[in-house]
N, C-alpha and C positions, 0 to 999 in steps of 0.2 A: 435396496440401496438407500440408506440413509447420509443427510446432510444437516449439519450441526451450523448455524450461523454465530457468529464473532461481530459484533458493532463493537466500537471505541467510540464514546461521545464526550465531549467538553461543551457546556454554554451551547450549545444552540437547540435548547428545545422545541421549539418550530417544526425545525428539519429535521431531528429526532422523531418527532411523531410522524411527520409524513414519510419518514424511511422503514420505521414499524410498520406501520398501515401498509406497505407495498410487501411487506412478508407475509401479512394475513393475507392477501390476494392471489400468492402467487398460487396457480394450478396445480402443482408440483409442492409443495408445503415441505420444510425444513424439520428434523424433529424435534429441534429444540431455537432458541432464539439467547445466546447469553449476551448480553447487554454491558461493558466495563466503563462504569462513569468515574470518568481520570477527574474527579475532587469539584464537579461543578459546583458554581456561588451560584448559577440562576433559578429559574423553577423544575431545571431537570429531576430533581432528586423526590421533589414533589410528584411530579410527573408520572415519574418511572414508579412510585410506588403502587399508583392507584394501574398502573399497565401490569406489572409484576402479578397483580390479583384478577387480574381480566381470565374469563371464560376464555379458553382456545384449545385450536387441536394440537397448537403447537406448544412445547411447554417453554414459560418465560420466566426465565432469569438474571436476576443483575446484581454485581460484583462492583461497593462503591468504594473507591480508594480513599484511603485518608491523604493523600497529596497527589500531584499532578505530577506524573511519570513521564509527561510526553507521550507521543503516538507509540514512539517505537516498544517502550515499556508498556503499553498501553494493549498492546498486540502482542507482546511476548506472553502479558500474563494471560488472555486472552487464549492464546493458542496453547497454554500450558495447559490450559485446563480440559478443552478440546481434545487436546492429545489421548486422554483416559478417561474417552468417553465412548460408548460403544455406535462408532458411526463410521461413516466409509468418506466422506470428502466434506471440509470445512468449506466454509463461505467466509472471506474476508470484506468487512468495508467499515467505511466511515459513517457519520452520521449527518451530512449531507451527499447523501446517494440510494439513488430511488431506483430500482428494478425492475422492468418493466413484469405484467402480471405473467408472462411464457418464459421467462429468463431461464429460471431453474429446470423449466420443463425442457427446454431448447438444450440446455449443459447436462439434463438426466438421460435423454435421447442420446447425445450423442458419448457420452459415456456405453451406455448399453450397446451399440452399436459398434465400439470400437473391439475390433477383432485381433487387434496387437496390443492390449493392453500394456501401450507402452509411455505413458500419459503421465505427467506428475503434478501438472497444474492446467487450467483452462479459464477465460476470460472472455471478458464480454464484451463489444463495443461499447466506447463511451461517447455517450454526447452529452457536450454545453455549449450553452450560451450561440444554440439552432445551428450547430455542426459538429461534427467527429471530431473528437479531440484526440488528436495523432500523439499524445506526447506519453500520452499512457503506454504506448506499445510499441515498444521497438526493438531494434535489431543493433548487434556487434558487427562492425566492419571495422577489417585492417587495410590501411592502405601506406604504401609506403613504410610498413609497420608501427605504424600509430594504431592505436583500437581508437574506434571513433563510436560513437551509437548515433542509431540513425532511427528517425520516423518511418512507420508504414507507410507505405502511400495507400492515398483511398481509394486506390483502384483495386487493391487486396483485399479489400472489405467485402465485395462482391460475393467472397467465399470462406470457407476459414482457411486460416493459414498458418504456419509458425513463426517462434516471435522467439526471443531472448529475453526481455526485461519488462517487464510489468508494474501495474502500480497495485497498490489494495483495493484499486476499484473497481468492485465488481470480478471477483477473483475464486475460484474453486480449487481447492488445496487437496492433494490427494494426500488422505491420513498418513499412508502406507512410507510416501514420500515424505511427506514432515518431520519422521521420527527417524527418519535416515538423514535427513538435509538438517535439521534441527530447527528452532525457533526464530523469530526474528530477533535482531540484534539490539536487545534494551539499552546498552549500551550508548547506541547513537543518539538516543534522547528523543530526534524528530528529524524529517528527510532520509532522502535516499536510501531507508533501512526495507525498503521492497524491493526496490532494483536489487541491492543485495543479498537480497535474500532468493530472488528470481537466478542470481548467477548461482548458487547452491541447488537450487530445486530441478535446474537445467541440467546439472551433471547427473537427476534421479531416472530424469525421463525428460520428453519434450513438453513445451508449455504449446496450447491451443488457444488462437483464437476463434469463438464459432458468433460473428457478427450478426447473426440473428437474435440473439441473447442481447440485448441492450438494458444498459445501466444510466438514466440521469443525475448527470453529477449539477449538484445543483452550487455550484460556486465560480468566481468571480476571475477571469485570466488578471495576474498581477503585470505589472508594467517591467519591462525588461530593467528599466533604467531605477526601477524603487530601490530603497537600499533599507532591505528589513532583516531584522535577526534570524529570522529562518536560513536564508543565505551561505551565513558560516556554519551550519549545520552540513548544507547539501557539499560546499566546495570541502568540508572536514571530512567528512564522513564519502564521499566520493574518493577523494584523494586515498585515503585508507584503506577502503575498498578495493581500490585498482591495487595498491602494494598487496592486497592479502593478497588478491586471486590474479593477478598478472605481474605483480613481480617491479622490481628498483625503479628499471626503466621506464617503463608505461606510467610510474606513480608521479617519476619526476618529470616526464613531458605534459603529463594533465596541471601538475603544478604550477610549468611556466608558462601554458596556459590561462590558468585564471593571475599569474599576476601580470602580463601581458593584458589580460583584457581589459583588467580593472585599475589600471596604473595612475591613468589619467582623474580618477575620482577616489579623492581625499579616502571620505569615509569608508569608502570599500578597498581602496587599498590596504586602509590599515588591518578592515576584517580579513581580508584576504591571508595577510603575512599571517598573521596570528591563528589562520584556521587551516594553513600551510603546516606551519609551526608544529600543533595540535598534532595535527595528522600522522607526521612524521615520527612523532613524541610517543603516538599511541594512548593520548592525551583525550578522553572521549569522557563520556558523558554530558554536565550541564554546566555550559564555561560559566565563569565567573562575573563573565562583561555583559556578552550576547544571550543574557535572559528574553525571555518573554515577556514582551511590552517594550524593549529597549526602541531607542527613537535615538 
């Protein structure tokens, strides 16, 4: 059983290296490491070179873009390449997320062990900032026929269990499912292009979590009330989302949703209309207002 790992890194060399380092460790070793640096300005490119030439059992490689694609580009091309490669389950993440050394061993085990091979993705518990971060992993509930998504509770972590919607972090793609389910959505640019791509991978097989398997996500909870460009990304490409795979209804009740929440504040209301708008339009990729760095 081989496992191919997928990093997307932008600027943070730091975490970059300490997320390296915890692939060299892991007990269970990946057979390859490809590495996609979405156009960094800092010392990555430096970095990566002198990594790129390191002795190891595993082999490393990295794919430097000439521009900054966003995550979700950043992982499309990432798993494009994965895909025609001769291995049996990808590893998705970012490059701040650390593995703990038994991770891969934990998700090889229970691979091998699974007697219904009826699996199309598996994941790890995430912890930040000294707790389980619920927001990685959750579930579809209708009530009243709204679809809602909901947090695990932590009292499911005690064992593995199933889930619906996932993030990249910390993530085991089965090949076999990938190339049925397809790639992530480049399209989206950045946000919610996992969750979406977890509602496709879901109709291959079931997603697993095995919470023994822990991933450090090494970054920062944002403040509900911030009002940052990523935002019109998630309410854009969420909205969208819901019209692909559930249809007019659900797309327009998530919609009066976010302009209901956000009404009361200027700035987000305006991104909101405009990332409604989008949504509807089929209007995707890198809007023209809500770049990155917008303030």
């Amino acid at each position: 059983m081989d496992i191919g790992v997928v990093l997307v890194t932008y600027n943070r060399a730091e975490k970059l290296k300490k997320a390296l380092e915890s692939y060299e460790k892991q007990r269970f070793k990946p057979k390859y490491i490809y590495v996609v640096d979405n156009n960094s300005t800092d010392s990555t490119a430096d970095y990566l070179k002198t990594w790129e030439s390191t002795d190891s059992d595993i082999e490393h490689k990295v794919f430097s873009l000439e521009k900054n694609i966003g995550g979700s580009g950043g992982f499309h091309y990432g798993l494009s390449l994965a895909q025609d490669t001769d291995i049996d389950w990808v590893w998705l993440s970012d490059d701040d997320a650390y593995p703990d050394e038994c991770c891969l061993e934990y998700m090889k085990d229970y691979i091998l062990s699974d007697k219904e091979k009826d699996v199309s993705a598996i994941c790890s518990l995430v912890w930040s900032n000294g707790d389980i971060d619920t927001w990685h992993r959750r579930r579809f509930n209708k009530k009243f026929g709204i679809i809602r998504e909901e947090r695990i509770d932590k009292r499911e972590y005690e064992d593995n269990f199933e889930l619906d919607l996932l993030s990249y972090v910390g993530v085991l793609i089965k090949k076999e499912s990938l190339l049925s389910a397809g790639l992530t959505r480049e399209e989206f640019f950045i946000a919610y292009d996992d969750s979406e791509h977890s509602i496709r991978l879901r109709k291959e097989g079931k997603i697993i979590c095995i919470p023994k398997a822990v991933v450090v996500h090494d970054a920062k909870p944002e403040s509900p009330a911030a009002v940052s460009w990523k935002k019109y990304y998630v309410i854009r490409n969420k909205i969208y989302s819901y019209g692909k795979h559930f249809g007019y209804i659900q797309s327009h009740i998530l919609a009066w949703y976010y302009r209901l929440k956000n009404a009361n504040k200027k700035a987000l209301n305006e991104m909101t209309k405009k990332a409604v708008k989008a949504a509807f339009k089929g209007e995707l990729g890198v809007d023209d207002l809500y770049k990155p760095g917008w303030k």
